[in-house]
C-alpha positions, 0 to 999 in steps of 0.5 A, spaced: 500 500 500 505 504 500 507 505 494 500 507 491 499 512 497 506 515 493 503 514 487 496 516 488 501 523 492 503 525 486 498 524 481 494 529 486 500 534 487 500 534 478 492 534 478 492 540 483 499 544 481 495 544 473 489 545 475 486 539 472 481 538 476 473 540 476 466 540 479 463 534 475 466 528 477 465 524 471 470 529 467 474 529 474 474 521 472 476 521 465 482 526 467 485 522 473 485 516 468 489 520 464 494 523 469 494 515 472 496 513 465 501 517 464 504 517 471 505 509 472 507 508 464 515 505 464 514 503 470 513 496 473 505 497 473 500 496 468 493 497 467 488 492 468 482 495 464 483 499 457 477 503 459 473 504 464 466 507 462 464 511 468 457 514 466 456 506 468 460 505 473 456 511 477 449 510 474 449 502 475 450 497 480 457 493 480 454 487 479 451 490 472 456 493 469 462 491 464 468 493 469 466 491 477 470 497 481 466 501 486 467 508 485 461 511 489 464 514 495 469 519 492 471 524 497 472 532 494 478 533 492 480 539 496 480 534 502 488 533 500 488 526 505 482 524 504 482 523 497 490 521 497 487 515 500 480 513 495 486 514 490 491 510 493 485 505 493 483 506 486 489 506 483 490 498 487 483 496 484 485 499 477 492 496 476 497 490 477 504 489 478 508 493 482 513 490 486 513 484 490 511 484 496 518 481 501 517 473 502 515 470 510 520 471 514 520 464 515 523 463 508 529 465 511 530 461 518 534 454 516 530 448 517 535 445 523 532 451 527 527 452 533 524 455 538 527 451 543 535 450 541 535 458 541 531 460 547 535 453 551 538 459 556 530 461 558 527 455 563 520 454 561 515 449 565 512 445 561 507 443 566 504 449 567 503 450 560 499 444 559 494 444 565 488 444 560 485 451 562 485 447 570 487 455 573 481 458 568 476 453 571 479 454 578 479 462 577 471 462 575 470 457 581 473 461 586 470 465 593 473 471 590 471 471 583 463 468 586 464 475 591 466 479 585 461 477 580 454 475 582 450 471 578 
């Protein structure tokens, strides 16, 4: 996510500094396509759709139109974090690629590692952590939790 929130910052920043945007927001829409266009072009992102009719986006249910993203809670564009933020989004649902998330860290532990054999200096009791919930059960039977908590 924080690579669109970079994305999406900049496009805000272009759109804003040329004065790009406008009341209408389906004009506002077809502008920002363009500006995404040209920003995420030579980079590692592409855009999953050619085209996007926002005339039908806006007036359809998502389950009747050709592309199925949900564009109906777009903040004003002068509330500058806001609308970073749905763009952020959007720019997630629209687009594929970008980089790759880093793999699990346990991808990088060797195999002949474990808990046990590193943390062999902490003295761990067993017993206690297999009483099958024995002190939860004592704890609600008690005189003080009884006392406390009348039923």
């Amino acid at each position: 996510m924080p690579q669109y929130l970079f994305l999406s910052e900049t496009i805000y920043k272009k759109m804003k500094n040329e004065k790009l945007f406008s009341k209408d927001v389906l004009e506002n829409m077809y502008i920002l396509m363009k500006v995404i266009r040209k920003e995420i072009k030579g980079t590692e992102y592409k855009l999953k759709y050619n085209f996007i009719d926002f005339n039908e986006v806006l007036s359809k249910s998502k389950n009747d139109c050709k592309v199925k993203i949900d564009v109906s809670l777009i903040p004003s564009y002068n509330l500058r974090e806001e609308y970073i933020l749905w763009l952020a989004g959007f720019i997630q649902k629209i687009t594929e690629g970008g980089p790759k998330p880093p793999p699990p860290i346990k991808e990088y532990i060797p195999e002949f590692i474990n808990l046990e054999s590193e943390l062999d200096f902490l003295t761990l009791n067993l017993e206690k952590n297999q009483n099958n919930g024995e002190e939860i059960v004592n704890y609600f039977n008690s005189k003080h939790y009884k006392a406390t908590f009348k039923k």
